[in-house]
C-alpha positions in Angstrom: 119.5 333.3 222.9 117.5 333.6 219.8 114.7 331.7 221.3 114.6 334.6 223.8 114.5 337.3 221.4 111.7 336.1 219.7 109.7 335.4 222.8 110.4 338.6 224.3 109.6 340.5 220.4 106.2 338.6 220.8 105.2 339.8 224.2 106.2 343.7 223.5 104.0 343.0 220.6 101.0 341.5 222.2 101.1 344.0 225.1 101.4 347.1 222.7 97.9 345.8 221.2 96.8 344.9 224.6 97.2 348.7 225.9 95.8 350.3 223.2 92.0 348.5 223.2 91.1 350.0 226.8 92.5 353.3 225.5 90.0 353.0 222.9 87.5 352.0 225.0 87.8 354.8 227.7 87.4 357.3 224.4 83.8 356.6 224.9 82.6 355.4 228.6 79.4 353.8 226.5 80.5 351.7 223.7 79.4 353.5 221.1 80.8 357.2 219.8 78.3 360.1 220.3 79.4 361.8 217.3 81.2 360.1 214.4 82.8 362.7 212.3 84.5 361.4 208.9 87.5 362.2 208.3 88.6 363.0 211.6 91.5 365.7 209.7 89.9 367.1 206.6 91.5 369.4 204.5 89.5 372.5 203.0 86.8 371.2 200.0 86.9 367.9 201.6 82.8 366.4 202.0 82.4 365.8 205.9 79.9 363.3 207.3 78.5 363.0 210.9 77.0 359.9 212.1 75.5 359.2 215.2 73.3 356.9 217.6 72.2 359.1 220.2 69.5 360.2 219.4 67.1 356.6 219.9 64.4 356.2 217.7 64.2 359.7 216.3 64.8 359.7 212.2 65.7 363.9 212.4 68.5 365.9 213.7 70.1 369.2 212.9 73.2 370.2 213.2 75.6 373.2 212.8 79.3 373.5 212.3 81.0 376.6 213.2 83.0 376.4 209.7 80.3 375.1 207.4 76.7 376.2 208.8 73.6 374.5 209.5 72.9 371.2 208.4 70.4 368.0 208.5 70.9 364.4 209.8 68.0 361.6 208.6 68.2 358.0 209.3 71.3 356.0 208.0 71.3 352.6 206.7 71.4 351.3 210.1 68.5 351.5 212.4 68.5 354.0 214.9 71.2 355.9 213.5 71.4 359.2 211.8 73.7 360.4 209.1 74.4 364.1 207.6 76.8 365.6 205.5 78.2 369.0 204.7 81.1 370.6 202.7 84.1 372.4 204.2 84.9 375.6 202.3 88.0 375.9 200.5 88.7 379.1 202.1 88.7 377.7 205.8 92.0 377.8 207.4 93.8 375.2 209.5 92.3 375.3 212.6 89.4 372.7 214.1 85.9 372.8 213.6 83.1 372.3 216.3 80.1 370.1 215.7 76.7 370.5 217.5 73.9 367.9 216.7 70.1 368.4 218.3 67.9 366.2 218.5 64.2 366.1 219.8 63.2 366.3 222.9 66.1 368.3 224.0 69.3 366.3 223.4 72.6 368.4 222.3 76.1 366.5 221.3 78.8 368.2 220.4 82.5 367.1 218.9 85.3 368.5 217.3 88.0 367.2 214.0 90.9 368.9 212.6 91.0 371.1 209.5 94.3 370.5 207.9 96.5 372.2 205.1 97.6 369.7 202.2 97.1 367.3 199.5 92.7 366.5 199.3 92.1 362.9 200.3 94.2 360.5 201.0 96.4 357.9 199.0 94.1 354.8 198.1 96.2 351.8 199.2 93.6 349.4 199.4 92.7 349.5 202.9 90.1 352.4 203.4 90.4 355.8 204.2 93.2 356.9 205.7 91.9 358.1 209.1 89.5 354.9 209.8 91.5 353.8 213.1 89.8 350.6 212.7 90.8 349.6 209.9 94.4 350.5 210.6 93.9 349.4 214.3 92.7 345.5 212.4 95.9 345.8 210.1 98.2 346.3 212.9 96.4 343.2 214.7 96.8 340.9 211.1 100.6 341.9 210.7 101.3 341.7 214.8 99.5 337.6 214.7 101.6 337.3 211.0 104.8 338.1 213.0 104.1 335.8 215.7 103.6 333.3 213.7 106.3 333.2 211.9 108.6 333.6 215.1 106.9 330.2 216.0 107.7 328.4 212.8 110.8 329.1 212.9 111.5 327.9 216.4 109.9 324.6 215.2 111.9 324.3 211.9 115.4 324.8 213.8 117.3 321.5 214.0 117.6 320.5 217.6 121.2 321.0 219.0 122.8 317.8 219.1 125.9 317.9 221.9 
């Protein structure tokens, strides 16, 4: 009975994982984000930054946000990709704020993150910021393989039942 437990506590956990990476996936039909807007709920003050790839080989964008004004992407560490920054006002209410990168010839991306009421930042508990999904989405993977792992030790260290 317990060996059944166990086996069916594994497979809920390796299917939860298993739906959530094409739900990730479908987010972005191409691999890679358009926009990448960090952090994805920032609360008024907070710094915001906006990566993105789309724009090839160009090393200049602008872009605008509808709570912040205009501002200017230039290459990131990484090649081909573009980085800017901008600060939220303290006096912006909760509400969302749209993002509109350009970029030459004529390419126009647009995306949208929360602006939330509360404490500024997040609790640093060792494992990055708290809205990086991927680092949370990797933690969930590490704790899910921890747990199936021990559900296998201890089916191997269980005396066999002697009748």
């Amino acid at each position: 009975m317990c060996d059944t437990r166990i086996g069916v506590g594994i497979c809920l956990a390796a299917g939860a994982l298993a739906l959530a990476a094409p739900a990730a996936a479908a987010a972005d039909p191409t691999g890679d984000q358009t926009l990448r807007i960090s952090p994805a709920n920032a609360a008024p003050g907070t710094r915001i930054t906006v990566t993105t790839r789309a724009c090839g080989k160009e090393t200049y964008g602008k872009g605008t946000s509808e709570a912040a004004g205009a501002f200017h992407l230039l290459e990131g560490d990484s090649a081909g990709e573009l980085v800017g920054t901008f600060d939220l006002p303290e006096d912006t209410g909760r509400s969302s704020d749209t993002v509109t990168v350009k970029c030459p010839p004529r390419n126009k991306f647009t995306d949208t993150y929360r602006i939330a009421d509360g404490p500024r930042g997040g609790v640093d508990a060792g494992f990055g910021a708290p809205t990086d999904h991927s680092t949370q989405l990797a933690v969930g993977s590490v704790l899910l393989a921890g747990a199936a792992a021990g559900g296998v030790v201890r089916l191997r260290r269980r005396p066999a039942d002697r009748g």
